[in-house]
C-alpha positions in Angstrom: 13.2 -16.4 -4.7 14.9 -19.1 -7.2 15.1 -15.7 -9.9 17.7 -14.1 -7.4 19.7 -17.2 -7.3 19.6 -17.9 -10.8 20.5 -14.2 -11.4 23.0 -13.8 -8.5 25.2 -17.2 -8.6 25.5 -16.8 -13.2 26.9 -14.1 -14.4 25.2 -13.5 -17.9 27.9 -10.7 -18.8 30.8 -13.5 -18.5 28.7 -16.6 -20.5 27.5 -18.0 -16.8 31.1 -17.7 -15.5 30.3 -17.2 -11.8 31.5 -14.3 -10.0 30.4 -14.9 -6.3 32.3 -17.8 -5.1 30.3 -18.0 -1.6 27.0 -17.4 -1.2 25.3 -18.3 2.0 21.2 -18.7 2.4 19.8 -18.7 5.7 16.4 -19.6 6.2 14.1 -21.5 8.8 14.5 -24.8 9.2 10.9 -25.4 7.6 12.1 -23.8 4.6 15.7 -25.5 4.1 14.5 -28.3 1.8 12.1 -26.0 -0.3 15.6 -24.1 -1.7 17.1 -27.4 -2.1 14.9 -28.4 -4.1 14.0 -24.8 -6.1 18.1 -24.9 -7.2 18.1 -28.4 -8.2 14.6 -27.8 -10.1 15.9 -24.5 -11.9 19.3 -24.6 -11.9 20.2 -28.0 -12.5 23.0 -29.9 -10.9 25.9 -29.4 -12.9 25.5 -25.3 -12.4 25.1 -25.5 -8.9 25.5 -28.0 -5.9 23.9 -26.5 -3.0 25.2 -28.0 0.9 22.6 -28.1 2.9 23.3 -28.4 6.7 21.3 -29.7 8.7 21.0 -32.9 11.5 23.1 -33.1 14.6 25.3 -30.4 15.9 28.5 -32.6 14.3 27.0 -32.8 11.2 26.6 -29.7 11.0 29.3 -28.5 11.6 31.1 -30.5 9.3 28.9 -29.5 6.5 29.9 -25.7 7.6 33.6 -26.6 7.6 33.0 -28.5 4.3 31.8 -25.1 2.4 34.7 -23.0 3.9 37.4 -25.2 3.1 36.3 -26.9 -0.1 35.2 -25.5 -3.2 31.1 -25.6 -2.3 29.4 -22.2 -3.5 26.2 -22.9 -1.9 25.4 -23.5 1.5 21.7 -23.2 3.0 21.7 -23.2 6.6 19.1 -22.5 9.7 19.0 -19.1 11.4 19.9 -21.2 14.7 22.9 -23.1 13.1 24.5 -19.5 11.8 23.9 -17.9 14.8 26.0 -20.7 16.8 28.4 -21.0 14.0 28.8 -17.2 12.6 32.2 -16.8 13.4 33.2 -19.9 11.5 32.1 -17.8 8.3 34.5 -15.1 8.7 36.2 -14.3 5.0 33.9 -17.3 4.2 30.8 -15.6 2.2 30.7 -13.1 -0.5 26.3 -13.1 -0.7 24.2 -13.7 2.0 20.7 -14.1 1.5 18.4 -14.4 4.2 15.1 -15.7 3.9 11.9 -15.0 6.3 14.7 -12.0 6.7 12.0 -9.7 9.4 13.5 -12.4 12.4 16.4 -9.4 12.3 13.7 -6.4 12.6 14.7 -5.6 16.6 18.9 -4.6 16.5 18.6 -5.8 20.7 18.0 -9.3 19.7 20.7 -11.8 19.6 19.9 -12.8 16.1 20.8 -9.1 14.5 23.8 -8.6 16.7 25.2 -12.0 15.9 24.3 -11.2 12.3 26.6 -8.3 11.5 29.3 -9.6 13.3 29.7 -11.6 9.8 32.2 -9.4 7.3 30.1 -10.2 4.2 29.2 -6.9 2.3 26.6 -8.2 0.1 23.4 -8.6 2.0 19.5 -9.5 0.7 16.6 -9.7 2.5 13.5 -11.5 1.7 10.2 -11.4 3.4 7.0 -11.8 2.8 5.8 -9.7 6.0 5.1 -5.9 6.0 7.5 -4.0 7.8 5.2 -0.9 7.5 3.9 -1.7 11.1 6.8 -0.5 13.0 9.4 2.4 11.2 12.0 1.0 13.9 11.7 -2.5 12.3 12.2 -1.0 8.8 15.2 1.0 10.2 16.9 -2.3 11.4 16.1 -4.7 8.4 17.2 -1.7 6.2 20.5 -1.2 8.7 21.4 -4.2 8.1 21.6 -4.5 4.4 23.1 -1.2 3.9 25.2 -0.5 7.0 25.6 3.0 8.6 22.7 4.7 5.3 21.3 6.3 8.0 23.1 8.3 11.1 21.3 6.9 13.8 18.3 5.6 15.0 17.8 8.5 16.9 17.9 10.9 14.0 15.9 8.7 11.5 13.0 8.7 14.6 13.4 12.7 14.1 13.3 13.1 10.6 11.4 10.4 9.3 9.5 8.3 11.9 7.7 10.8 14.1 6.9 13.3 11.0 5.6 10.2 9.1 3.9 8.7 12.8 1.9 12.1 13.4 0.1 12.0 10.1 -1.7 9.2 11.0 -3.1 10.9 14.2 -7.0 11.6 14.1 -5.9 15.5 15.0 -3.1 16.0 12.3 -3.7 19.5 10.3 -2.8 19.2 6.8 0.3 20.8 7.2 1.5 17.7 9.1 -0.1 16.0 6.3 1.9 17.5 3.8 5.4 17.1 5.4 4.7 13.1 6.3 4.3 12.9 2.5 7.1 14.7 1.7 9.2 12.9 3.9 7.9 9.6 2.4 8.4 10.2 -0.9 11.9 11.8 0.1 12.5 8.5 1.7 11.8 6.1 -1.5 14.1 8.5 -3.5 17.1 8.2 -0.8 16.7 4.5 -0.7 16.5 4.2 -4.7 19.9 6.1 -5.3 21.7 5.0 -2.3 21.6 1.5 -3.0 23.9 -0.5 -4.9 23.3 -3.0 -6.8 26.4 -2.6 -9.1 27.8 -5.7 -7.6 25.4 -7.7 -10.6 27.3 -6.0 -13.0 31.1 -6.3 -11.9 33.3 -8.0 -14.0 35.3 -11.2 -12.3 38.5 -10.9 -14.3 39.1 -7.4 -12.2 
């Protein structure tokens, strides 16, 4: 996890001039002091000075109000504590990364709809849990990273989901076969050169 940071918050195109000047990680509470201590380990602290919010609601939220008003580039914060708090980081947060990222696989939860209220374009996921299980999971997690890549749910059940579902029936003719696999591959190509990463790349000065 600590490469993305390291990548993400230096700029090795500028001599590690930073380009992102608010970068939010939201993680489980378990989790919180493990990045603390990852940034501090790799990055040092003169690079980077991580908040970390956590204890009662008030301090909280005054290590919340602390990032957006001061010059703090770094705040790691609890899936809970966002949620509460996400309109507090409106023009607040140019990277979020969210860790344990498949709590936002169903789009009906509170957590996913309370997530992309937040205007941040930059968006990574991390998770460590197969999303292969359920296409509609993969659909949301992928939804919210790249908003509006696909049409609809509706249509990506019709194109991709069912074709792709039916091939693993015990009665699916080769022919069935043959198009899930298609579709598959088609899939990993459209996610390949529909997403942008060019955002590593941009120069701050423009």
């Amino acid at each position: 996890m600590i490469k993305i940071i390291k990548l993400i918050i230096l700029d090795p195109f500028c001599h590690e001039t930073p380009f992102l000047k608010k970068v939010l990680i939201i993680t489980p509470v378990s989790l919180i002091k493990n990045w603390e201590n990852e940034i501090k380990k790799w990055l040092g602290n003169n690079r980077l000075i991580p908040l970390v919010a956590i204890g009662t609601r008030e301090e909280v939220l005054k290590t919340i109000n602390s990032f957006c008003e001061a010059h703090y580039r770094c705040l790691i914060i609890s899936y809970e504590s966002f949620r509460i708090n996400v309109e507090r980081f409106t023009n607040h947060c140019d990277l979020m990364i969210l860790d344990e990222g498949h709590r936002i696989k169903n789009m009906n939860i509170k957590t996913f709809q309370a997530f992309s209220k937040t205007n941040c374009t930059k968006r990574i996921i991390l998770t460590g849990t197969p999303l292969q299980n359920s296409l509609d999971e993969f659909y949301s997690c992928v939804s919210f990273v790249n908003p509006g890549l696909f049409p609809s749910l509706t249509t990506f059940r019709r194109v991709f989901s069912i074709p792709i579902m039916d091939s693993l029936k015990k009665n699916a003719t080769q022919e069935i076969l043959n198009l899930s696999k298609y579709f598959f591959i088609y899939l990993s190509i459209f996610l390949k050169i529909t997403t942008n990463f060019n955002f590593l790349e941009k120069d701050p000065k423009n």
